[in-house]
N, C-alpha and C positions, 0 to 999 in steps of 0.2 A: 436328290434321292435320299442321300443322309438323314437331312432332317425330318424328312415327311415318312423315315420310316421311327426316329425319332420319337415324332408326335404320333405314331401308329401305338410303339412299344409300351411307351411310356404309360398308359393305365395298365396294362399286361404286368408290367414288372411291379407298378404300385399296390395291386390285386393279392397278385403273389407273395411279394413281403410280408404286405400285411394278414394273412390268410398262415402264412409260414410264423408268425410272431402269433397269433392268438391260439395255432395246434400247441407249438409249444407250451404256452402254459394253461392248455386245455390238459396238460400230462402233469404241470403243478396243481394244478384245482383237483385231477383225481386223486393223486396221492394225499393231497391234504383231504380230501374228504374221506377216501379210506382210513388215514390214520387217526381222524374225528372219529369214524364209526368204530374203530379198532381200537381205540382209547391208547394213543400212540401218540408221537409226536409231527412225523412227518417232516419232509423238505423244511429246517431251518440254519443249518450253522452257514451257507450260501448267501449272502443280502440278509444279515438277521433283519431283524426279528422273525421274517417270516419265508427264507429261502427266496427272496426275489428272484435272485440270481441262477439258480439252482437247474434252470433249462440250459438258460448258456453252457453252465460247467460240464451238465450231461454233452451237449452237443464238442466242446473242446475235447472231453473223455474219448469220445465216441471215435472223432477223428483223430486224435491220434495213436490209437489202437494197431494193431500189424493188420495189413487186408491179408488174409490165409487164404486155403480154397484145396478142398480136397486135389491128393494127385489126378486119381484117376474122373474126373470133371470133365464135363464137355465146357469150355472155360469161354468160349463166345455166348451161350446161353446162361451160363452162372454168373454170367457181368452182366448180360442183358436184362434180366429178369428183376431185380429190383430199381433198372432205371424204369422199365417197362410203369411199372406201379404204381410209380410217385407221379410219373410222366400224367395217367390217365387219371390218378385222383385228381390231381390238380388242372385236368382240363375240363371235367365237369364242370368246372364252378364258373367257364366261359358263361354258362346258359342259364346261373342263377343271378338273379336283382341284386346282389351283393356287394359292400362297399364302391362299386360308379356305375355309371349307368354305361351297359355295354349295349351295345345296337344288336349283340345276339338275341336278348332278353325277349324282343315282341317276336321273334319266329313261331309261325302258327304251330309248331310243333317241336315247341322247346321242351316240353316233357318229357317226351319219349325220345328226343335227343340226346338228352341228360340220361337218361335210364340206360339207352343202348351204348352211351360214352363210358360209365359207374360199370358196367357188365363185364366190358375189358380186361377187367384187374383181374379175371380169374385165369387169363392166358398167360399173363406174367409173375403169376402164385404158381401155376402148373407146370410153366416153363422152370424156374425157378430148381422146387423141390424134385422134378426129374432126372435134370442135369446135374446136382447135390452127389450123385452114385450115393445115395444115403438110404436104409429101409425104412428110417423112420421117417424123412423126409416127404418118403413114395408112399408111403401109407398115409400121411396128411395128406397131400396133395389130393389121393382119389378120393378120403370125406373131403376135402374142400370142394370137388369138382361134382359130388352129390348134393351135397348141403347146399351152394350156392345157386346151383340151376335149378335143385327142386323148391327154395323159395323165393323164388325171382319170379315163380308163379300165382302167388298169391299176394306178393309185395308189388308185382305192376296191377293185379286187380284190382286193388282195396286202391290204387290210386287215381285208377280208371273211374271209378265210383263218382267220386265228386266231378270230376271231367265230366261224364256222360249227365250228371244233371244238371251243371252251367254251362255244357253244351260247348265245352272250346279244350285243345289241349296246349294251348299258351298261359306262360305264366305270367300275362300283362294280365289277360282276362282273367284267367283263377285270382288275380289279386284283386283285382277291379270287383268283380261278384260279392267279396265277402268284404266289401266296404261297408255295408248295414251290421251283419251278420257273420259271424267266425262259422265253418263248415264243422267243424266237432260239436257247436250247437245244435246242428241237425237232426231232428227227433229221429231217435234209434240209428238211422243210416250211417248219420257220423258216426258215432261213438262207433258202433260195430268195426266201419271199416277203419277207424283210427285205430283201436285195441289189435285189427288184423295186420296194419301196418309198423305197428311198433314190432310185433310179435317178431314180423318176417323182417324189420330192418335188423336186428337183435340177430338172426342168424344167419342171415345176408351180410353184416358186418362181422361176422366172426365173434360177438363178446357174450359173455357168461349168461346165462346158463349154455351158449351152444357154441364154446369156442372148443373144440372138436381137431378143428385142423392143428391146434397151437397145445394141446391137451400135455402139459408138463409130465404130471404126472404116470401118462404113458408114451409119448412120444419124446421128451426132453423139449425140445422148441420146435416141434414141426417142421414145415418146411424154411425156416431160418436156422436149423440145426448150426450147418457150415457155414452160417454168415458171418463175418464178423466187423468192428470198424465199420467206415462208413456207410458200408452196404449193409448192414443190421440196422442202421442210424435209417436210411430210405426205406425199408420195410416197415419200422416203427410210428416214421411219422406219416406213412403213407397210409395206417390206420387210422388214425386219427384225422387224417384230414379226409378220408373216405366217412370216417364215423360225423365229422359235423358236415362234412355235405349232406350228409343224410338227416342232420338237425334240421339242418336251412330247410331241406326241403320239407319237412312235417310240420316246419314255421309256416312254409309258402301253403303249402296245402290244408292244414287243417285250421292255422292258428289265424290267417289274417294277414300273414306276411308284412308291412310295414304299417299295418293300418293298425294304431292302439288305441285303447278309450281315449283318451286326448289329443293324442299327436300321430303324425304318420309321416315315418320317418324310415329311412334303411336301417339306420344300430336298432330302433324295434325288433328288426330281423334277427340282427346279431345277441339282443338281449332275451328275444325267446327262444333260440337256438342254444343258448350257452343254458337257462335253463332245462330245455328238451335232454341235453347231455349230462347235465348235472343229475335227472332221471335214472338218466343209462346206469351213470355212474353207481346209482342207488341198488338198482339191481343187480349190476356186477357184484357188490361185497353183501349182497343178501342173500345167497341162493347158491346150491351147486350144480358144479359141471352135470347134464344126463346125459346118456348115451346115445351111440348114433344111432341103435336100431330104435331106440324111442323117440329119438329128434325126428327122426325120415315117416317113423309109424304116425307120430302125430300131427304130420305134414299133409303125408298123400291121406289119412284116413279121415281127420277132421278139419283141418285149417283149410283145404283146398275146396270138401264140397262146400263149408261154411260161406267163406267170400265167392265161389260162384252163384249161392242161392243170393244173398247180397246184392252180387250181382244183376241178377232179373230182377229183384224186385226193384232197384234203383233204375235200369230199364223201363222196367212198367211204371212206376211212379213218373219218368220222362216225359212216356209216351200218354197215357190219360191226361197231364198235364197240359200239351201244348193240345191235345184232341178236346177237350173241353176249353 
């Protein structure tokens, strides 16, 4: 029974590591590239020349910090809530093609598995900044519980799109399809619903221009107000590894996923994922914070009829297709 549970664990925990080792220096690569755009120096007296080190030291920092926590807390849900987070980012990536081959991966409906597993994180954000007794906390938490569910409507659309014209919601199939052909090459349909999926991952992940919940400026740290130590540390990387799930998947879905001009291979996945992020990255230190009644206004007014019209017509192109 030991061993056979062993030989179960054993990809699980090698998944994790490694997935746990490339967030972290997904948070050196941004700093270094903010302080490239910033004309800074960035993450170096760590591992000189160039901060190698510099994740490690943050995580040794991190832990050993005092864990605080307001008195008056409900302190069963303010411990809960950042295990909650890291818990459900890191179990999407069960249902991506990602570093070994998991037996999750052909389920005919590994898409919306993954979608409805990534959805979670907003019960243990909410849980979280409620039980905080904090106002600024309670005040993120209700934009994050707007912001989050009103673009989970247009960021499962616009991924519906490519699904309803390869005709499968497994991501053996979506990868299998765009072995000729990368789906963002698709005259007009791509590009629209890729431009709509990036839009709504961007504020589905919380980052700039629409990080609204985390909004320093007015809120101080949102609902991470009262975090601190290693429960700050689980909130942090639980963005990050929420944000490159979300790479992987724009990999899987638009880019071709392991299939390259030459080779086809899983690190393709990891190599056009860490560029999809390096994107993000760009736009984070290009642009400012707007507001929520303009993030919400330019959601339900434009983004949402956009990817429904999208919608039918990637329907209708379906339907004439397989009728002729």
């Amino acid at each position: 029974m030991f061993i056979e549970f062993l030989s179960f664990s054993k990809p699980i925990f090698q998944s994790i590591t490694t997935l746990i080792l490339i967030v972290a220096y997904l948070v050196w690569l941004e700093r270094k590239i903010a302080a490239r755009m910033q004309s800074r120096i960035g993450p170096y007296l760590v591992g000189k020349p160039h901060g190698w080190l510099q994740p490690l030291a943050d995580a040794l920092k991190l832990m050993s910090k005092d864990d605080s926590k307001p008195s008056s807390s409900d302190s069963l849900l303010f411990n809960f809530g950042p295990i909650w987070v890291m818990v459900v980012s890191l179990s999407a990536f069960a249902l991506l093609p990602f570093y070994f081959d998991n037996p999750m991966i052909n389920a005919s409906l590994s898409l919306m598995l993954f979608i409805a597993i990534s959805s979670l994180i907003i019960v243990g954000i909410f849980v979280s900044g409620w039980s905080s007794s904090n106002k600024y906390s309670l005040i993120s938490v209700m934009r994050s519980v707007a912001q989050i569910i009103s673009y989970e409507i247009p960021l499962v659309i616009s991924l519906l799109i490519p699904c309803i014209l390869i005709g499968s919601l497994s991501f053996g199939d979506i990868i299998e399809s765009q072995k000729n052909i990368w789906f963002i090459f698709s005259p007009g349909l791509g590009q629209i619903s890729f431009v709509i999926f990036f839009i709504s991952a961007l504020a589905e992940g919380n980052r700039i221009p629409f990080d609204l919940s985390e909004a320093e400026s007015e809120l101080v740290s949102g609902y991470t107000t009262e975090y601190s130590g290693i429960k700050f540390a689980l909130f942090y990387l639980a963005e990050y590894v929420h944000l490159f799930g979300i790479s992987v998947l724009g990999s899987i879905i638009f880019f071709g996923g392991p299939h390259g001009p030459f080779i086809t291979s899983n690190l393709i996945i990891v190599i056009k994922s860490l560029v999809f992020f390096t994107f993000i990255v760009f736009v984070r230190w290009s642009f400012f914070r707007i507001r929520i009644d303009q993030l919400l206004r330019f959601n339900w007014s434009k983004l949402i009829p956009i990817s429904f019209v999208v919608l039918l017509i990637a329907c209708l192109t379906k339907y004439f297709s397989e009728f002729n």
